[in-house]
C-alpha positions in Angstrom: 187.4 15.2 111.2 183.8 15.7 111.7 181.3 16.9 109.1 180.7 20.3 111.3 184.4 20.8 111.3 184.6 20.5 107.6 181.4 22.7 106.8 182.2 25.8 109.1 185.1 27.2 107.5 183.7 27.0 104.1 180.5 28.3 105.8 182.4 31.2 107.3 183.7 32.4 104.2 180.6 32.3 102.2 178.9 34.2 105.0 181.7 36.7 105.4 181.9 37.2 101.0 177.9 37.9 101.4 178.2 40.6 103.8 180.7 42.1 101.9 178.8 42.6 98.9 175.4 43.2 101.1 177.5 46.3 102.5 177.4 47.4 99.2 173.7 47.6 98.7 172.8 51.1 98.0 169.7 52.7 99.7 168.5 54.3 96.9 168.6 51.5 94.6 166.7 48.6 96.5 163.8 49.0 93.9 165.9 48.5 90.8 165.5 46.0 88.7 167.6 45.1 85.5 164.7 43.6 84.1 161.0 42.9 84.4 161.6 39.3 85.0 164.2 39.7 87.8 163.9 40.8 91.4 164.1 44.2 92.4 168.0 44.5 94.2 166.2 45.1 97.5 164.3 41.7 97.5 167.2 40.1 96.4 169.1 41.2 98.8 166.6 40.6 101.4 166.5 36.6 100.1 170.0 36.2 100.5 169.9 37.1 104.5 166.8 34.5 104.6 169.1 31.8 103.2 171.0 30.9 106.0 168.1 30.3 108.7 167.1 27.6 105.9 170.4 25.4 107.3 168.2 25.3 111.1 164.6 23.9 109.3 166.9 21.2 107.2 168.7 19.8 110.7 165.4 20.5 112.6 163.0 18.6 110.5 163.2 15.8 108.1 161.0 17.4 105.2 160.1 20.6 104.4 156.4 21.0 102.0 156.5 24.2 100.1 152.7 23.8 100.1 152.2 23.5 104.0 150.6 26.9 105.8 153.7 26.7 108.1 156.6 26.6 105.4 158.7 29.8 105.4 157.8 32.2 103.2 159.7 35.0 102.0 160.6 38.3 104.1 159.2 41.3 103.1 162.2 43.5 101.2 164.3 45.5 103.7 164.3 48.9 103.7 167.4 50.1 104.7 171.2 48.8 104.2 171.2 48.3 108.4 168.2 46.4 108.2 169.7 43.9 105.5 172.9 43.5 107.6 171.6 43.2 111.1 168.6 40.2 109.7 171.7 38.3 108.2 174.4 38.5 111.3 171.4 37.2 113.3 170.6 34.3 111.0 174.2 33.7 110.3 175.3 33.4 114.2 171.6 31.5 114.0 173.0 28.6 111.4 176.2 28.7 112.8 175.2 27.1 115.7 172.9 24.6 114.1 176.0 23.5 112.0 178.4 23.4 115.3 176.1 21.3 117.0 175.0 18.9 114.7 176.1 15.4 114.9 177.6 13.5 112.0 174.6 11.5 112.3 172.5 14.0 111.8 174.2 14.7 108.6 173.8 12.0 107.6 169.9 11.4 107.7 168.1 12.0 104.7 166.4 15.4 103.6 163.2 15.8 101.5 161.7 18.4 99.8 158.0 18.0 99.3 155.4 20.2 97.3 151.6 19.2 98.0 153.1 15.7 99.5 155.0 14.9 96.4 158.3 14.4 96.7 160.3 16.6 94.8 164.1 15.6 95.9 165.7 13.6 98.5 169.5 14.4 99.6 171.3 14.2 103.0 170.8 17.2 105.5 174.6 17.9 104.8 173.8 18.2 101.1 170.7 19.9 101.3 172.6 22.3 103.4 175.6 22.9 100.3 173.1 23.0 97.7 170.1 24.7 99.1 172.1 26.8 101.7 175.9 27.4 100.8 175.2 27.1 96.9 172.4 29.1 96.7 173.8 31.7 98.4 176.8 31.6 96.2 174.2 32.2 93.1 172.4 35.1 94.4 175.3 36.6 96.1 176.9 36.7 91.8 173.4 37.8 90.7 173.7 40.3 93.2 177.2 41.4 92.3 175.6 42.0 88.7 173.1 44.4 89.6 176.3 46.4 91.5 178.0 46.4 88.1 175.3 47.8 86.4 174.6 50.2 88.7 178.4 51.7 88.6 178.6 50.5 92.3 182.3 48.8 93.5 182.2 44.4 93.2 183.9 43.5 95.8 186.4 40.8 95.2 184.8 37.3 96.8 187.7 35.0 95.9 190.1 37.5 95.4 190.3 40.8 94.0 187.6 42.6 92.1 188.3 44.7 89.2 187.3 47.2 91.0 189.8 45.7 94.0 192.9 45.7 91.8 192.4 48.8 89.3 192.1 46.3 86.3 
């Protein structure tokens, strides 16, 4: 079994468990913040539909410097529910097709991450892409599931029912 074969279910899933809970995202709350050191839940949300097009710079290029004028910065928060769920189908179908058409080889070749030339980690692309792709969406997908609690706004279950799924 190839390493594409293995990744794209698990990718599937985690894309599929993130839409859910970016349906959820209310209009009127994209400004809210829980607290002055967190992002607002439209920025957050916003980030996690950037995530996925980082999978296409890690099997594209061999390095990425956060310092470089051409490094990705962040999009600008969305300002509607539509607009969060149209950027991430397009960069999901986007990464999906990076992942399909990589090569185990590819994989396999190593995968920096540089700030002002210095190296600050090494991994393999496939690795970069669980921790820095599937992982981190994972974390800000549950960070975003906390601001829908506080907000009185229905979690939806991810890997299985919510409580707000099955009247617990």
């Amino acid at each position: 079994m190839s390493f594409r074969e293995m990744l794209l279910p698990e990718f599937d899933h985690e894309m599929a468990n993130t839409r859910k809970t970016l349906e959820r995202v209310p209009e009127n709350k994209l400004t809210w913040t829980p607290h002055v050191k967190s992002m607002a839940m439209g920025k957050l949300a916003t980030h996690l539909t950037d995530i996925p097009m980082w999978t296409i710079r890690t099997l594209a290029d061999d390095f990425l410097d956060f310092s470089s004028p051409d490094a990705p910065r962040p999009s600008p928060p969305a300002n509607s529910r539509q607009e969060l769920l149209e950027k991430f189908d397009r960069n999901v179908v986007a990464a999906r097709a990076a992942i399909a058409n990589a090569s185990d080889e590819l994989f396999l070749k190593p995968w920096s991450l540089l700030m002002g030339g210095q190296t600050l980690f090494t991994a393999s692309k496939i690795a970069t892409i669980r921790t820095w792709v599937m992982n981190h969406t994972i974390h800000h997908r549950a960070q975003l599931g906390v601001y829908l609690r506080l907000n009185d706004i229905p979690v939806p279950g991810v890997y299985g029912p919510s409580a707000d799924e099955s009247g617990m």
